[in-house]
C-alpha positions as CSV (number, residue, x, y, z in Angstrom):
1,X,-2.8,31.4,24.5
2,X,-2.8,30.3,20.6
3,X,-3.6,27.0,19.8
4,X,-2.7,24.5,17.1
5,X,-5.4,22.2,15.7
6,X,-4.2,18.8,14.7
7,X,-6.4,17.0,11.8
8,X,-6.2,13.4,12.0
9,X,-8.0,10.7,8.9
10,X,-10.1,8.7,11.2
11,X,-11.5,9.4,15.0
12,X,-9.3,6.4,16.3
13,X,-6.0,7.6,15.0
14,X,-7.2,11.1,16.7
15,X,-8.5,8.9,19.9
16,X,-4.6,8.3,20.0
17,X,-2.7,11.7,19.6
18,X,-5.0,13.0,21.9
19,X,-3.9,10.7,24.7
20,X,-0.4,11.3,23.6
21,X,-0.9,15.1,23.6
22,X,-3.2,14.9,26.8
23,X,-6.4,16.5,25.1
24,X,-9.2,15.5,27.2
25,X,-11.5,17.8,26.6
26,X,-14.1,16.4,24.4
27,X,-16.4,18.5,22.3
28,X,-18.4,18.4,19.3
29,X,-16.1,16.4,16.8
30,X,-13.1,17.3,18.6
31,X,-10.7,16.9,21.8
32,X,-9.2,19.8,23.1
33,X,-5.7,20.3,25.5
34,X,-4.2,23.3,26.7
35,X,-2.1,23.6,23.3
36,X,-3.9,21.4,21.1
37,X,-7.2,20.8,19.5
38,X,-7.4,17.1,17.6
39,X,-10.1,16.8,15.2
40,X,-11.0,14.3,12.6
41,X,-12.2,13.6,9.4
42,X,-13.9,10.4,8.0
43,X,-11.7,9.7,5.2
44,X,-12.9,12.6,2.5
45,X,-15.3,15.1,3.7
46,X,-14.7,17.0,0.3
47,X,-14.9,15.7,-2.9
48,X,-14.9,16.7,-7.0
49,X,-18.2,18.4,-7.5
50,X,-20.6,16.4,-10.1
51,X,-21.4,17.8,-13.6
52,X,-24.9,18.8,-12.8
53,X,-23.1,21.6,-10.1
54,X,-21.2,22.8,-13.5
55,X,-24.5,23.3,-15.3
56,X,-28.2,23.0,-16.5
57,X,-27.2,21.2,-19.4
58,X,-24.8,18.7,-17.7
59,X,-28.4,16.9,-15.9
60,X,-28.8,14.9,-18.3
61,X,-26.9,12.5,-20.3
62,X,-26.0,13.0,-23.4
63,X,-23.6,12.6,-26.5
64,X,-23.8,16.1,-27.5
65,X,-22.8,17.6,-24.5
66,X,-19.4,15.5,-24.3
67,X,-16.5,15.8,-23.3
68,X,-16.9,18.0,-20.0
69,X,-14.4,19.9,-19.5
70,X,-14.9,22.4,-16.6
71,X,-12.4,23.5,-14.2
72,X,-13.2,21.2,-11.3
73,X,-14.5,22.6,-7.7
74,X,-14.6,21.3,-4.5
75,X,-18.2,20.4,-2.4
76,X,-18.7,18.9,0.6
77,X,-19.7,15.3,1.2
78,X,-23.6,15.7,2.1
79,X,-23.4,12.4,4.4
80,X,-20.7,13.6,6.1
81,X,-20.9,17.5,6.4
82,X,-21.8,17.2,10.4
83,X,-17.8,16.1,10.6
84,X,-16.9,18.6,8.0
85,X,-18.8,21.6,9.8
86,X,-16.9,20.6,13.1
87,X,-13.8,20.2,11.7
88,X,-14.1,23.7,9.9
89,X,-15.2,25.6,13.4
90,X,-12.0,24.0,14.9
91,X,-9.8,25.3,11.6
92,X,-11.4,29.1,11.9
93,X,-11.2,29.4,15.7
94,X,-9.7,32.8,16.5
95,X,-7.2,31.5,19.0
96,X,-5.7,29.2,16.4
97,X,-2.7,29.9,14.4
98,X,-1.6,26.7,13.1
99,X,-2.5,23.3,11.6
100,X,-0.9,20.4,12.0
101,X,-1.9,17.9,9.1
102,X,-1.9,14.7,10.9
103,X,-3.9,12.3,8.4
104,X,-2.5,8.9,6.5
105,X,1.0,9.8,5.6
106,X,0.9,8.9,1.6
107,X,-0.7,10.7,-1.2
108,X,-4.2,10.4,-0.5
109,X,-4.0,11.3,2.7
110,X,-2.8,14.7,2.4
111,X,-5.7,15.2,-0.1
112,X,-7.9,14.5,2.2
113,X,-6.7,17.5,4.4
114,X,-5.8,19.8,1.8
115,X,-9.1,19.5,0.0
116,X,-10.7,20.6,3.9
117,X,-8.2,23.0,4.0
118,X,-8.9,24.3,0.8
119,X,-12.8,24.3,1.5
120,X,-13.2,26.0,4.6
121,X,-10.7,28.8,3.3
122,X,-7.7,28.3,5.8
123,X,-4.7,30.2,5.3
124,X,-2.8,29.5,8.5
125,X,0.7,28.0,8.7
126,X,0.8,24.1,8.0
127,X,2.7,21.4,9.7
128,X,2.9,17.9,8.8
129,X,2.8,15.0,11.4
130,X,4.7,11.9,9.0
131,X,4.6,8.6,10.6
132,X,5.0,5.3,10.2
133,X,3.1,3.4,13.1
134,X,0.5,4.7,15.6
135,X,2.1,3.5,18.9
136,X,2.8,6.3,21.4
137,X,6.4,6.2,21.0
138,X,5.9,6.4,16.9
139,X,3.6,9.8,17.8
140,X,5.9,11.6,20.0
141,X,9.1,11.8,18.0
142,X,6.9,12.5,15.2
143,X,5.7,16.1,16.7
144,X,9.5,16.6,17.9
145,X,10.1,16.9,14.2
146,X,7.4,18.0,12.3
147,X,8.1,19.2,8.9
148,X,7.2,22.4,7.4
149,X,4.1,21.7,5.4
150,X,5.4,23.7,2.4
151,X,7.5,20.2,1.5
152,X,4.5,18.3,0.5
153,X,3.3,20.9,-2.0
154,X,4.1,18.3,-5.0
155,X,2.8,15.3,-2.8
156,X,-0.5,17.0,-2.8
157,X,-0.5,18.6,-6.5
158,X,0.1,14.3,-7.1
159,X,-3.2,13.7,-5.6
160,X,-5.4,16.7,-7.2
161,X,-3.8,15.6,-10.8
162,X,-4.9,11.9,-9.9
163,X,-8.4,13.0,-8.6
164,X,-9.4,15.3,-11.7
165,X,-7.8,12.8,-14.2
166,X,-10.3,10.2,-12.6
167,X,-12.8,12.5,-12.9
168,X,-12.7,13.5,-16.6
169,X,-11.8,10.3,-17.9
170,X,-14.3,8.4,-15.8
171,X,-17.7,10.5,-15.5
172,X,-16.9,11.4,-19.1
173,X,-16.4,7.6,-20.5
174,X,-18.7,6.5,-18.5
175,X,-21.7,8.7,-20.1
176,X,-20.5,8.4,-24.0
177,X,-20.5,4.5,-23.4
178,X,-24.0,4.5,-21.1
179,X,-25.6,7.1,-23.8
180,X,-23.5,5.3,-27.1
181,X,-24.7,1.6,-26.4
182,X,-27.6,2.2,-24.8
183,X,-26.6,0.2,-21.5
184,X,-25.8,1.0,-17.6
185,X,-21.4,0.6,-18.9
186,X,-18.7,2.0,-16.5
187,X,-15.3,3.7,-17.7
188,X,-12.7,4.4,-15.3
189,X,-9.1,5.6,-15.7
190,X,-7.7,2.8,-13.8
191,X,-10.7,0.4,-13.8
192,X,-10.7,0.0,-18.1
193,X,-7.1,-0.7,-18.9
194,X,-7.3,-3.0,-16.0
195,X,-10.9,-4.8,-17.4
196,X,-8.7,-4.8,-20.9
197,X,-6.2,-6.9,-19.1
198,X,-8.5,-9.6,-17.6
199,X,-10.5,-9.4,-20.9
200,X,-6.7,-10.4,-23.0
201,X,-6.1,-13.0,-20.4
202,X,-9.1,-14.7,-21.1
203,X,-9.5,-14.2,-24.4
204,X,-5.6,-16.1,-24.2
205,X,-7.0,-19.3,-21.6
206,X,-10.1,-19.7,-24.0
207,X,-8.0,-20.0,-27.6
208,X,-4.9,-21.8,-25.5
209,X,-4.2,-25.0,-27.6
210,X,-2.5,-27.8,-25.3
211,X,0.5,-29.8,-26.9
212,X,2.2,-32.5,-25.9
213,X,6.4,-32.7,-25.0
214,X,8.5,-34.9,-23.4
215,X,11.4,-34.2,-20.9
216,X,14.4,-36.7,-20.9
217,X,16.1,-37.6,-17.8
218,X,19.0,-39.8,-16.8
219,X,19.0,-41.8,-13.8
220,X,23.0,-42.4,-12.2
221,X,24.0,-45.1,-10.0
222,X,24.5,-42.4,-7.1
223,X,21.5,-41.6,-6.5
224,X,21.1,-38.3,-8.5
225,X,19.6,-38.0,-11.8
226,X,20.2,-35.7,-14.8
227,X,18.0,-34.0,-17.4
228,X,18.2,-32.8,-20.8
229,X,18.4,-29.4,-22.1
230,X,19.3,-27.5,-25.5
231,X,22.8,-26.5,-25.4
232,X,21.7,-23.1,-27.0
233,X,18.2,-22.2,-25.8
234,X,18.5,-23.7,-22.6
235,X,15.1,-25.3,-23.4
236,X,13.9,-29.1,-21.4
237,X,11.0,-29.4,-23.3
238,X,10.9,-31.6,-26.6
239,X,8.0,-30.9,-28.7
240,X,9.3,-33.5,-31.1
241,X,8.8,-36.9,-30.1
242,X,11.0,-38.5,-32.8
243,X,14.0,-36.6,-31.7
244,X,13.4,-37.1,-28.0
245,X,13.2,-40.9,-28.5
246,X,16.8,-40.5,-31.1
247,X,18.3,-38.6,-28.1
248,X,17.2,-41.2,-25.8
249,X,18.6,-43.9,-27.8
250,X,22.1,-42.4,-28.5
251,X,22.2,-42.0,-24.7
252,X,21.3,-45.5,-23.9
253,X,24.1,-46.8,-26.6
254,X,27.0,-44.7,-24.8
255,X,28.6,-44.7,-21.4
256,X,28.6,-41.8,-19.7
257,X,31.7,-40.2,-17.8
258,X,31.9,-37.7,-15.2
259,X,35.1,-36.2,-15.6
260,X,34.9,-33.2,-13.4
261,X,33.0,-32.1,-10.2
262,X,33.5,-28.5,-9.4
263,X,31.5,-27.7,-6.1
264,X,31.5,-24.0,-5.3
265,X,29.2,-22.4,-2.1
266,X,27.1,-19.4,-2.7
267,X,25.1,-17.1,-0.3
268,X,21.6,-16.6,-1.3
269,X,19.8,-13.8,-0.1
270,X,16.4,-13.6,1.7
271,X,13.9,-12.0,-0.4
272,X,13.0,-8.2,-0.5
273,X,10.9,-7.4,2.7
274,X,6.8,-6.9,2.1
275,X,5.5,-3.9,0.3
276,X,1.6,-3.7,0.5
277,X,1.3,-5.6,-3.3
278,X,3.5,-8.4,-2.2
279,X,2.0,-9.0,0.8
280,X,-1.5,-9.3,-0.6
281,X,-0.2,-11.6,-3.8
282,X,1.4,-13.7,-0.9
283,X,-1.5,-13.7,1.6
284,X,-3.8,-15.1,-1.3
285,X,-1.4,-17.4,-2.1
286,X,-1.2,-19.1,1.5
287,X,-4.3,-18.7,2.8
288,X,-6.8,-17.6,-0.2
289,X,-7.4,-14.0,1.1
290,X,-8.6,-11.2,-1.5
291,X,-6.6,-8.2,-1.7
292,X,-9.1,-6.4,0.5
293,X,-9.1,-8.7,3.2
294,X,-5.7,-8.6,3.6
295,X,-5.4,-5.0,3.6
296,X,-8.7,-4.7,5.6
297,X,-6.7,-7.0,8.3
298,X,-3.2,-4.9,8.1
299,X,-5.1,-1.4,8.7
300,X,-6.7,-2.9,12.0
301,X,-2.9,-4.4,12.8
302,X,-2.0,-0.6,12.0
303,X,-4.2,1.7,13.6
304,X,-6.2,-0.8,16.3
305,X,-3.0,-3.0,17.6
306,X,-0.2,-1.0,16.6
307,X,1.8,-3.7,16.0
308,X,2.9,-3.1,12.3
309,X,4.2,-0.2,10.2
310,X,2.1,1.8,7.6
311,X,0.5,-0.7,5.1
312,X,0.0,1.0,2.5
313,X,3.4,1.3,1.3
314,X,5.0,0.6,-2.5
315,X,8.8,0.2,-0.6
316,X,10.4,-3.2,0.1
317,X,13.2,-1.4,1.8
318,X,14.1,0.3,5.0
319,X,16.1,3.6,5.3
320,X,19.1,3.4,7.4
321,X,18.0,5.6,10.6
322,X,15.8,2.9,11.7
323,X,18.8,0.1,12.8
324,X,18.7,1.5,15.8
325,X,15.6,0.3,16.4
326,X,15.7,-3.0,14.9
327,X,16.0,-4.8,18.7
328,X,13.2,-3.4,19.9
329,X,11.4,-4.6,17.1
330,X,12.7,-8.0,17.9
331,X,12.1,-8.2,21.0
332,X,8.5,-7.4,20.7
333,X,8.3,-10.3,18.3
334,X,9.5,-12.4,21.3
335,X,6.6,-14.7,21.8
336,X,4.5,-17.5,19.7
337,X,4.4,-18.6,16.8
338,X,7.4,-16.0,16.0
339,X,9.9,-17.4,19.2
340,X,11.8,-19.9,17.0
341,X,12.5,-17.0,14.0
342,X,13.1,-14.3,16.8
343,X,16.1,-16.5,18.4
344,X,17.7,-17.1,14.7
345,X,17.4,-13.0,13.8
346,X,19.0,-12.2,17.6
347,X,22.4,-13.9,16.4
348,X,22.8,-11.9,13.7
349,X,24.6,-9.1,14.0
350,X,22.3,-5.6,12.9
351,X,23.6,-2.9,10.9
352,X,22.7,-0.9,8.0
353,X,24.8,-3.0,5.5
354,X,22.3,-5.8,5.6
355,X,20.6,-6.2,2.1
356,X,17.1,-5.2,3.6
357,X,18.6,-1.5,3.8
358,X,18.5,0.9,1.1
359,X,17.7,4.8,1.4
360,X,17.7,5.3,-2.5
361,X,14.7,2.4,-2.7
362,X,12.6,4.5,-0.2
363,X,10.6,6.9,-0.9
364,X,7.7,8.3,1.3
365,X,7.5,4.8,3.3
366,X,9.6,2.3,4.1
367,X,8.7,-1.9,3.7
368,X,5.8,-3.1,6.7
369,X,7.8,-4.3,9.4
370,X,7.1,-5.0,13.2
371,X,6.9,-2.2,15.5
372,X,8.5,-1.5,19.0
373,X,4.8,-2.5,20.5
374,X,4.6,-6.1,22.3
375,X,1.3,-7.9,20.8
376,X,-1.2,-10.3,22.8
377,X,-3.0,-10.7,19.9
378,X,-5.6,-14.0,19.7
379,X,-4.4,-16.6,17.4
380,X,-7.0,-16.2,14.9
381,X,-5.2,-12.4,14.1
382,X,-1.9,-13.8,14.8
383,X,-2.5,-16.1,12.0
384,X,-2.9,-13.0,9.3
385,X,0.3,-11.4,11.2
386,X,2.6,-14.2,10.4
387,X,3.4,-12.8,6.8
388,X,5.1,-9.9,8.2
């Protein structure tokens, strides 16, 4: 009977659509079912080859031999080719006649498995497993409606353009500045405008000159008080101390007479939900964590406890097919320190009018929200939850 091997990112995620698929069967990087095989990469086994594969000349740095421009070929990650090897004996099996891609749903997860895919010379029909949380549930009706692999053609192409344009602006900058200057310097497609950035911003703090203004307010007998501003600019600051103290003055000569009161309620929003950038710029915020402990801390709430969606998303919106399961989220919320939030959200009424919803503002993931799974989770991870 023909098989289907599924090719996961990371040996837990595949610890987990095994169970679902009941593979038990455990082999040399793999777990085998009657109908599936689950194997795993290690985050990239293949890479960009380096320049000294493209030639003799390319072993040594230098000016002359600058800018390298070869077409770019794939080799395989030397300290992880034992996984690549066993991957690539599950991919050429006889008795296989698909492939279900089953790694990170985003951009750089379907390099990783195209680029294996690519190495080990498979030409079998392709499936795609796209997910948005690793509970069982999430996993199920994921293979009840894989999609043909054909539709993430441009998602991959994305990827390979970002990879090579990282590569030949990188490895080349990096040698004309190192051979140039005479000094170990790094250049890196994202990593230089970024340093430029920084460098602006403190070149800005360092010649910032401080200067004193003043800010005029008015106390009232009721309790409330009222401030200044320009009638055209809008501005409260007064840079000019003479004219602050003349306003002050003519205010102090005159009486001042409320004529009107016009009160008028408005409804103000919540803000957007968390993508991954927000969440980060909050977390550091509140509790002072770095970028990468915060998204160190939502891949284990991901992939270990299930309890959130995919974290690496750039959408602060849902798409309207997931109201339905909107109380189930809720529900699993149901315990401390969320109890008091859960019992405000359960009297509102749920549908896909809500602000939060918006298919046109999501595009391969929707914002990190709470999934269906109950957590026990100890405080100390509870704590680093409580954002989402």
């Amino acid at each position: 009977m023909s098989k289907m091997v599924v090719l996961a990112e990371k040996p837990s995620v595949a610890r987990d659509i095994a169970s679902v698929l009941k593979c038990h069967k455990k082999g040399n990087g793999y777990i085998e079912g009657d109908r599936y095989i689950v194997t795993w990469a290690l985050g990239h086994l293949v890479t960009l080859a380096e320049p000294e594969k493209y030639g003799e000349q390319y072993k040594t740095w230098k000016l002359e031999t600058l800018p390298m421009l070869p077409k770019l070929k794939l080799e395989i990650i030397k300290q992880t080719s034992k996984q690549y090897r066993a991957v690539q004996a599950q991919l050429n099996r006889q008795d296989v006649n698909q492939i279900i891609i089953a790694t990170d749903a985003g951009r750089e997860g379907e390099l990783v498995a195209r680029w294996i895919l690519e190495k080990a010379r498979v030409k079998k029909p392709i499936k795609r497993l796209w997910i948005s949380s690793v509970t069982d549930r999430a996993i199920k009706e994921g293979f009840q409606r894989l999609k043909d692999g054909r539709e993430y053609e441009g998602l991959y192409d994305s990827a390979v353009a970002r990879a090579e344009a990282d590569w030949y602006v990188g490895i080349n900058g990096t040698r004309a500045l190192t051979t140039k200057y005479r000094a170990q310097l790094s250049c890196g497609r994202v990593q230089t405008p970024t340093l430029a950035m920084v460098a602006k911003r403190e070149r800005d703090i360092q010649s910032f000159k401080p200067t004193t203004y003043e800010e005029l307010f008015i106390e009232v007998r009721n309790g409330f008080s009222l401030q200044w501003q320009h009638a055209q600019s809008n501005e409260k600051r007064m840079f000019d101390r003479e004219k602050s103290q003349l306003i002050k003055q003519k205010v102090e000569k005159n009486s001042l007479v409320i004529t009107n009161v016009d009160v008028k309620k408005k409804k103000t929003y919540a803000p957007a939900l968390y993508d991954l950038t927000e969440l980060q710029r909050e977390a550091n915020q509140r509790y002072g964590y770095s970028a990468k402990e915060t998204l160190s801390s939502l891949q284990r709430l991901y992939e270990q406890h299930k309890v959130i969606t995919y974290p690496r998303t750039d959408s602060r919106f849902l798409s309207s097919d997931l109201v339905d399961t909107l109380v189930e989220r809720i529900k699993a919320c149901d315990i401390q320190p969320f109890r008091k939030a859960v019992v405000q959200v359960k009297q509102q009424k749920l549908s896909s009018r809500l602000a939060c919803f918006n298919d046109k503002k999501v595009s391969d993931h929707h914002a990190i929200i709470p999934t269906e799974q109950l957590s026990q989770l100890r405080y100390q991870i509870k704590k680093r939850n409580c954002i989402v």
